[in-house]
C-alpha positions in Angstrom: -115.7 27.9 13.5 -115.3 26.1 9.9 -113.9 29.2 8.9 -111.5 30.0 11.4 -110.1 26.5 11.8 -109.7 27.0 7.9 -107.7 30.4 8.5 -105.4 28.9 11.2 -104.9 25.9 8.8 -103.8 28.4 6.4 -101.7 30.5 8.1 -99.6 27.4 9.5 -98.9 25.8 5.8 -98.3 29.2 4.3 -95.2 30.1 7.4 -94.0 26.9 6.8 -94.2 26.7 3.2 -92.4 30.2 3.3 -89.5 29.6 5.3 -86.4 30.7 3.8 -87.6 29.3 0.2 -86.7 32.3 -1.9 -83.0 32.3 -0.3 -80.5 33.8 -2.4 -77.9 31.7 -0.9 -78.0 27.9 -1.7 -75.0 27.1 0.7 -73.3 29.0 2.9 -69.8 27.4 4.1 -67.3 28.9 6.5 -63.8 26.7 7.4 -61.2 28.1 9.8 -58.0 26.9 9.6 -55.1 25.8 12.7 -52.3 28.4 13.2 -49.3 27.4 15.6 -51.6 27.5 18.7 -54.7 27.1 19.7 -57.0 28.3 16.8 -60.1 25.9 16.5 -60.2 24.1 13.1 -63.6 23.5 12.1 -65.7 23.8 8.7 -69.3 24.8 8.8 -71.6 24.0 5.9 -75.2 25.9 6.3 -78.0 25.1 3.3 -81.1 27.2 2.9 -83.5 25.1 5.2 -81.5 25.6 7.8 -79.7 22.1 7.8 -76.2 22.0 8.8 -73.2 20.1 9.2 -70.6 20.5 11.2 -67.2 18.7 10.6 -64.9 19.5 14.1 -61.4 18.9 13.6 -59.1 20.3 16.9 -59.6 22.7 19.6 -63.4 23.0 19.2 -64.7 21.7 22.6 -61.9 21.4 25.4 -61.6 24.5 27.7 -57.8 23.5 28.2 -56.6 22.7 24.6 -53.0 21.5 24.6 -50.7 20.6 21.9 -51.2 16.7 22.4 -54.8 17.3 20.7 -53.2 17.3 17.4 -52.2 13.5 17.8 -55.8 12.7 18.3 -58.5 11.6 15.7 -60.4 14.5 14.5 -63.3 15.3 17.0 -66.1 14.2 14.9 -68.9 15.5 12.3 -71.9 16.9 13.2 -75.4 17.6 11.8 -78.4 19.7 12.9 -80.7 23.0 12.1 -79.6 26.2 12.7 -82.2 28.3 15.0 -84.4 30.9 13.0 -83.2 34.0 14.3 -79.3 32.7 13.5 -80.0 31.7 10.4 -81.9 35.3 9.5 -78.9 37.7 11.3 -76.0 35.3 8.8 -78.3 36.2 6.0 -78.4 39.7 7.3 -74.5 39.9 7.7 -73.8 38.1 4.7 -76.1 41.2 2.9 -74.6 43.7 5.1 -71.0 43.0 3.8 -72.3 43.5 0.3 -70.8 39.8 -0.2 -70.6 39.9 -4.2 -68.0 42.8 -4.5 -66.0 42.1 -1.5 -62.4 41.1 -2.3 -61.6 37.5 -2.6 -58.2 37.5 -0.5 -57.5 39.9 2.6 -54.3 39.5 4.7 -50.9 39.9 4.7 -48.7 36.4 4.5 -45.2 37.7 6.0 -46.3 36.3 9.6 -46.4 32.8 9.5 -48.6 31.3 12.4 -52.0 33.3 12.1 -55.0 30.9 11.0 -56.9 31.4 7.7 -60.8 31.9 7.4 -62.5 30.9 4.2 -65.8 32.0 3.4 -67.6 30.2 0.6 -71.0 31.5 -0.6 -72.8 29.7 -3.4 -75.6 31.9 -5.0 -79.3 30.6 -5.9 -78.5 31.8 -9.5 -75.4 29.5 -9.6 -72.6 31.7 -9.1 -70.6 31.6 -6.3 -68.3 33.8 -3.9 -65.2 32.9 -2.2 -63.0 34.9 0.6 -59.8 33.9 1.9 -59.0 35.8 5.2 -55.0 35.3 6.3 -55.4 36.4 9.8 -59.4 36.4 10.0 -58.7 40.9 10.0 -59.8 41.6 6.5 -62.9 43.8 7.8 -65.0 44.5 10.3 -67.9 43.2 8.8 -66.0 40.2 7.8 -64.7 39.6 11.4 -68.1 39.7 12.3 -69.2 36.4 10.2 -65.8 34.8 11.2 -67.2 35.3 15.1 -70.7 34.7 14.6 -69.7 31.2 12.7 -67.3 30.5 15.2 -70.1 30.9 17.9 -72.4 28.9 16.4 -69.9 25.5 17.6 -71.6 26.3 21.0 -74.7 27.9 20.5 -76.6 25.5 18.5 -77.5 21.9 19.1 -75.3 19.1 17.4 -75.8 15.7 17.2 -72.6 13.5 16.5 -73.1 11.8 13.2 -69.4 9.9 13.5 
């Protein structure tokens, strides 16, 4: 019984010891931009334990946005901890889109009211990565991130920190 309680004991520290430590990615930071509509603007800042914040700025919560929503305060920041399995399929899209040699600007400026995506990678080695994404069309892949960021407003749980 000594033994097993020792193996269990074990096991637990070593899975949480292990968690997303040897992350190649020490922040991971997507921000969307308004456009002439309804676009949400949001910016999303992820860390490697999961942590994240959340800073809401227009159009991220009302089901019926209207154009009066610009002449209120900014809807707030937020904090929490991104669930496993999200955090480990952004880490698998983020290696999927070969992130270092991707371009750094996609889009074309001639329409004028089309939101902009950034995506901002810093690297555990120092370096970092930054896209700019006119139009949020640069790639598949890319438009993948943009949608999987933008779900993560609703799909993970937020606490209001002002």
């Amino acid at each position: 019984m000594k033994y097993l309680l020792s193996l269990f004991t074990f096991i637990f520290l070593f899975s949480c010891s292990s968690q997303n430590i040897n992350s190649k990615y020490s922040e991971i930071e997507y921000e969307a931009t308004p456009c002439f509509g309804f676009c949400p603007v949001f910016k999303i800042t992820i860390n490697p334990d999961r942590t994240a914040v959340f800073e809401a700025e227009h159009f991220n919560f009302n089901d019926k946005p209207s154009k009066d929503e610009f002449s209120k305060p900014r809807e707030g920041s937020f904090k929490g901890t991104i669930k496993e399995a999200d955090y480990n399929r952004l880490i698998t899209l983020l290696n999927d889109l070969d992130i270092r040699n991707a371009k750094d600007k996609y889009g074309e400026k001639n329409i004028t009211d089309l939101p902009t995506s950034y995506l901002r990678v810093k690297f555990a080695d120092g370096s970092s990565k930054n896209i700019e994404d006119y139009g949020k069309r640069g790639s598949e892949k890319l438009s993948e991130i943009y949608k999987f960021f933008e779900d993560l407003r609703h799909n993970q749980q937020w606490t209001k920190v002002n």
